[in-house]
N, C-alpha and C positions, 0 to 999 in steps of 0.2 A: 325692515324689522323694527328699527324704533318708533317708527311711525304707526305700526299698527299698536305697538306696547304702550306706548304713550296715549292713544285713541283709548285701547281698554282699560288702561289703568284711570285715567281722568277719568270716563263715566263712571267707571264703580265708586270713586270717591265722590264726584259733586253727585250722583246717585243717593246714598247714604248720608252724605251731610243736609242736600233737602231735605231727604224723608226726617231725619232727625229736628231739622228746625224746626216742618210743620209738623211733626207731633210730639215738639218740644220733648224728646226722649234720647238726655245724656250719654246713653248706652251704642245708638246708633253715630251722635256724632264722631266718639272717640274711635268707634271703629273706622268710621271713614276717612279716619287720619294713617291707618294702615297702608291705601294703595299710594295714598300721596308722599310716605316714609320710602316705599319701595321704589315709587320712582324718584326720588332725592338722592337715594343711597347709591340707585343705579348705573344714572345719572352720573356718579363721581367716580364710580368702578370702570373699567376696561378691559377689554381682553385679554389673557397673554399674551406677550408678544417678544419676539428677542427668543424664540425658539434656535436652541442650538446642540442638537443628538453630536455626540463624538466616540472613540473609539480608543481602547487602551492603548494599544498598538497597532504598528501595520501589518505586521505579519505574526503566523503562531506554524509552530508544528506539533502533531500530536500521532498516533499511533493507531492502528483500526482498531475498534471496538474499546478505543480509550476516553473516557470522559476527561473533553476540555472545558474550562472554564472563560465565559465570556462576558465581559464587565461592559455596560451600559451605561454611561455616564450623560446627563441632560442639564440643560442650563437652560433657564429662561430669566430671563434680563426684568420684562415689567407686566404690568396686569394682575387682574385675579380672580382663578376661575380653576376648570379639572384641566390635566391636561395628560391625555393618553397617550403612550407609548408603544409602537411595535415596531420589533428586530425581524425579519424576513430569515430563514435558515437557508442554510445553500441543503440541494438534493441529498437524500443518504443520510443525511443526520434526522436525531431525533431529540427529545427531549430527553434527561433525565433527571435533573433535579432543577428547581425554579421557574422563572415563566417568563416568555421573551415578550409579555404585554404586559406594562405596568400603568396604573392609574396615581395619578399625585396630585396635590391642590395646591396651588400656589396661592400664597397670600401677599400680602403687601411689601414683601421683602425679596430681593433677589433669590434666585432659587438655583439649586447645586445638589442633584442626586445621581448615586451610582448603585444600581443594579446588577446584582451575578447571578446566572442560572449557570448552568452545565448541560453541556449537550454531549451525544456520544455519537462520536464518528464510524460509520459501521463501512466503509467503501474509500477503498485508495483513491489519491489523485489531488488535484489543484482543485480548489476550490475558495470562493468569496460572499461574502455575507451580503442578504440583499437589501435589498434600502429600508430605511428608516421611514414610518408612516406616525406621523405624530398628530392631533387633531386636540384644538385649544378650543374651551367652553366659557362664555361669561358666566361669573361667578351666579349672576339672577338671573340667566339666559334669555337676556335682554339684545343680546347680539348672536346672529348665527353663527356656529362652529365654525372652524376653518381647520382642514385636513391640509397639510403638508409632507412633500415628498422629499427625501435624502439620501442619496448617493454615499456609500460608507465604504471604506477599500479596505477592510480588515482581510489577508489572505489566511488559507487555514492550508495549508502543507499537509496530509495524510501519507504516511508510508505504513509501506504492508510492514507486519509483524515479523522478525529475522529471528534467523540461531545467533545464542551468546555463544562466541568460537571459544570462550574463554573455560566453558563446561569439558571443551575437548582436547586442551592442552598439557595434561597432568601425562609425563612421559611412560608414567606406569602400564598406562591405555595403548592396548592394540584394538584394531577399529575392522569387523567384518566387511566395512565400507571399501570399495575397493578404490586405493592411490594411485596415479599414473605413476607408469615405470618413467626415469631420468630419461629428457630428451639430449639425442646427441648433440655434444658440444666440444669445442676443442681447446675449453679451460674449465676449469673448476676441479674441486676433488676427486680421484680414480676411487672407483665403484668398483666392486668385484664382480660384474657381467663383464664376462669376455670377450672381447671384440675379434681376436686375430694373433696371429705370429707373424714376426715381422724381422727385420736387421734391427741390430744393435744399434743404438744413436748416443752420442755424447750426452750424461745428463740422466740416466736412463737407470733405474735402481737395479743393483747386481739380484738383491731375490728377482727378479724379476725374469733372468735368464732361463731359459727352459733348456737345459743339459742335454736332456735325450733327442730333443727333435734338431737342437746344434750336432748334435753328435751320425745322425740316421742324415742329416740332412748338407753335411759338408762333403764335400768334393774337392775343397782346396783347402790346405792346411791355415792359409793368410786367410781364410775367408771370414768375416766377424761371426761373432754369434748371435742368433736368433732368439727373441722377449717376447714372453706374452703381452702383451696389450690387451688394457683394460679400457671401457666406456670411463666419460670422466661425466659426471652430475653437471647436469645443465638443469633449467630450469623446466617444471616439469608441468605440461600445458594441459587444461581442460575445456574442452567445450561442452556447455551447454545448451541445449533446443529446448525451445519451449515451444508445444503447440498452440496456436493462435487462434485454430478454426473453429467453424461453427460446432465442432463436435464438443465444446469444451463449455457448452451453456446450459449445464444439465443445471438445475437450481433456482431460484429468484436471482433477481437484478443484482441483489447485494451480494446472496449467500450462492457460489456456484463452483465447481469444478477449475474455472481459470482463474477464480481470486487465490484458490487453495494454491494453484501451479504457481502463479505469481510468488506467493509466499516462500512455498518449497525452491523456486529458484533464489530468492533472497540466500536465502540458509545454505544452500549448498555453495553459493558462489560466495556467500562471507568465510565458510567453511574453509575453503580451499585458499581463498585468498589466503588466510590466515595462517596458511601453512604451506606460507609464497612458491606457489604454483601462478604459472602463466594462464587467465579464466578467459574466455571469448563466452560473448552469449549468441547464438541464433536465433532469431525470432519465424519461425518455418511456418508458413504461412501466413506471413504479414510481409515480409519482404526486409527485413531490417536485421544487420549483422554490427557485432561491435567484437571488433578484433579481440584475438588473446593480450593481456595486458597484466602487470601486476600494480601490485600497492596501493597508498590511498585513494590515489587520482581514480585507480579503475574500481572500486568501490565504488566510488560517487556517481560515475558514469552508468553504471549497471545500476544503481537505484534508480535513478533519476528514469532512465529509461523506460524500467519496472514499472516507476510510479503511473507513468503516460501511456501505457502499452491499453489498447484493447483491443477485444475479438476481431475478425475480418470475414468474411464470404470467402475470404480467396481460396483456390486451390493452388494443389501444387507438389504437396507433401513431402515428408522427411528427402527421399532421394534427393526432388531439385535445389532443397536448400541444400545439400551436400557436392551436388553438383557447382554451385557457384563459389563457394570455397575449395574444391578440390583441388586448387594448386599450394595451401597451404596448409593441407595435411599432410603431402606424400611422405612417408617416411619419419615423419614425427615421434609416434607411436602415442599417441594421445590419449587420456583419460574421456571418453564419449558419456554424456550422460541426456538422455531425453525423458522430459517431463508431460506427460499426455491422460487421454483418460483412454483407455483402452477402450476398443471396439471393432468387433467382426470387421466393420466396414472400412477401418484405416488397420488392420490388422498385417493387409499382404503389404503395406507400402514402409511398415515399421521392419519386418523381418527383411524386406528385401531392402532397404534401408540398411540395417545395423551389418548385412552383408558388405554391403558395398564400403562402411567407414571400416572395418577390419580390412577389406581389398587397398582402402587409400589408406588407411593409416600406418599398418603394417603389420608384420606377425605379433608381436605385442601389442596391440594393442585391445585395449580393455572398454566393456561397454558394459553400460547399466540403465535402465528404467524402471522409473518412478511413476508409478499407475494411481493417478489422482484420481479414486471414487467415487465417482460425483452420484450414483444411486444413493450411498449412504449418506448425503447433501438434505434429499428429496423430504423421506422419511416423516411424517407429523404425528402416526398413531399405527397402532402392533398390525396394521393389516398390509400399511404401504411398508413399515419394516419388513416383514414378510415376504411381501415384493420383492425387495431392495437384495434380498439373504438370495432371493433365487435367480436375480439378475448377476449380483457377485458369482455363483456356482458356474453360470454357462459360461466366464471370461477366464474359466481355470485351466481347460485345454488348451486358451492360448497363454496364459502364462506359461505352461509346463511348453511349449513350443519354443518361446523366445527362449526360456532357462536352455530346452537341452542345445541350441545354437549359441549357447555359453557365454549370457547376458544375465545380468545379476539384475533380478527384479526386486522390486518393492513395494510391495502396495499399499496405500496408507490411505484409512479410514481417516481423515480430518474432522469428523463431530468425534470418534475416538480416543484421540491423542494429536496433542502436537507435536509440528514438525520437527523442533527440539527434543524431543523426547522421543522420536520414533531413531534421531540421529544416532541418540545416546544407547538406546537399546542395539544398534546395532555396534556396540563397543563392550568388549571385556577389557580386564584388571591382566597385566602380566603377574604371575606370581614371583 
């Protein structure tokens, strides 16, 4: 490259400086002091060099559809010339304010800039920013470019969007949402569900004596007297399912049916957390179970989970996930709650499903589903809505099917309202 710059640059000048001496014309020789300035000046210039992209931090967390802010920071040590700048985005993101390619000049002095654009994360999960491509220019482009690659480990944490529990803690609220009844325990405070009549035991509170059936029920005059006995509040346990299958990809990549479930599982299991209850999640159809648990720890476990979960082929459906827990349901009496998108075709294996958890969990026990909408996902203009209004009508038979086998449904339009506010609507004011 300098070889040929040096080749064209001399001819043009001893070119112009002849022509000027033999027709003795002042105007040509000055000018042919131009090529020969340009390669002087050249000549003493260099590239950038001392190229060094970095990074604010190693790690960020940010929220779906939250715009993060990511700071590019660059150093070049010596040289002077352009020198360009680009940030690689990881999948799922997009831009939304600034530009992750910048152009700067460096001049004769060490050089130190920092860059912010804003991207907006639209899709849960783990994600890293991809390399750095930097390409330095002589300043007279006397030398050719040089394109450089950089390895940058900035992690970007995405979590789905959760309920604030803290909307739902005002004791004045009762909640159409239905609570698991108290699991049996044999401490904690007596509950007024009756359990039995029993003998007298030392310790044993005198209301508690039941008069008439001591009285129908003695045969010997020494014989004690007989208590009601009440259940005493135990910890009171929810499972969640969330379905996993191919049925749950109505949507784009980003925008679909299980990112909706994902979230609504957030919310419901902060939910209850927060209102320490024992939460298990099922993942039915992916293979992956995370026991009932309380407090921070199982919060963290259940996100984290959340965050990594995606769709699978697999079959299987709601029963075999119930079959592989069914030894730590029996008798429970569990709050059951499955997150899916309704359809004809997983239709028999959910009602014969939510049979079978009333068979394992026991006569109390209580079921509910959460029917994530994914038609009203699809939707771009009033003809696919259209669509969308007359795919919701055929899925009404089977709603009214689960309701009258006395499972509390839900169905929620997610382009409609969010899942916090579909929680809250399901709560009235005590007066």
């Amino acid at each position: 490259m300098w070889t040929k710059v040096l080749s064209r640059e001399f001819k043009a000048f001893a070119g112009l400086f002849l022509a000027g001496l033999i027709l003795q014309n002042m105007v040509l020789i000055f000018i042919s002091l131009a090529p020969l300035l340009y390669l002087v000046i050249g000549h003493n210039l260099e590239r950038p060099r001392g190229i060094k992209p970095g990074i604010e931090r190693t790690r960020k967390k940010a929220w779906v559809n939250e715009n993060l802010s990511i700071t590019s920071p660059l150093q070049v040590e010596s040289g002077s010339g352009l020198v360009t700048y680009h940030q690689t985005l990881p999948p799922f993101f997009s831009l939304s304010e600034g530009n992750n390619f910048h152009v700067f000049f460096k001049g004769r002095r060490p050089f130190n800039a920092e860059e912010d654009y804003w991207v907006r994360c639209t899709r849960r999960g783990f994600y890293a920013t991809g390399t750095v491509t930097t390409e330095s220019m002589h300043a007279l482009a006397m030398e050719t470019g040089r394109v450089d690659s950089f390895c940058t480990s900035l992690e970007i944490l995405v979590r789905p969007v959760s309920l604030d529990p803290r909307r739902m803690r005002d004791p004045r609220l009762t909640s159409r949402i239905p609570l698991p009844i108290g699991a049996i325990s044999k401490i904690g405070p007596i509950t007024t569900d009756f359990k039995e009549i029993r003998e007298y035991r030392p310790g044993d509170l005198f209301r508690n004596i039941n008069w008439k059936a001591t009285a129908r029920m003695s045969r010997n005059p020494n014989m004690p007297p007989v208590v009601n006995d009440y259940e005493r509040e135990g910890r009171k346990n929810v499972w969640v399912f969330l379905d996993c299958g191919s049925g749950m990809k109505i949507g784009s990549s980003v925008e679909n049916a299980f990112e909706y479930a994902v979230q609504a599982v957030g919310g419901l299991s902060e939910f209850y957390l927060s209102r320490s209850c024992n939460v298990g999640v099922v993942f039915y159809n992916y293979g992956k179970t995370i026991l009932p648990d309380l407090g921070r720890r199982q919060k963290g476990v259940i996100a984290r989970a959340l965050i990594k979960m995606e769709m699978t082929s697999m079959t299987g459906g709601l029963r075999a996930a119930l079959r592989s827990c069914k030894g730590r349901l029996i008798g429970t009496n569990p709050l059951f709650i499955v997150v899916t998108s309704l359809h004809s075709e997983t239709h028999k294996d959910l009602h014969e499903g939510i049979m079978d958890m009333r068979r394992f969990g026991g006569p109390r026990t209580q079921t509910m589903l959460v029917h994530v909408s994914g038609y009203d996902v699809l939707p771009r203009d009033d003809i696919e809505r259209a669509g969308a209004v007359l795919a919701n009508l055929s899925l009404q038979p089977l709603m009214r099917d689960l309701r009258a086998s006395g499972t509390f449904v839900v169905p929620w339009d997610p382009r409609a309202q969010s899942f916090q506010r579909l929680m809250i609507m399901g709560v009235k004011r005590r007066r």
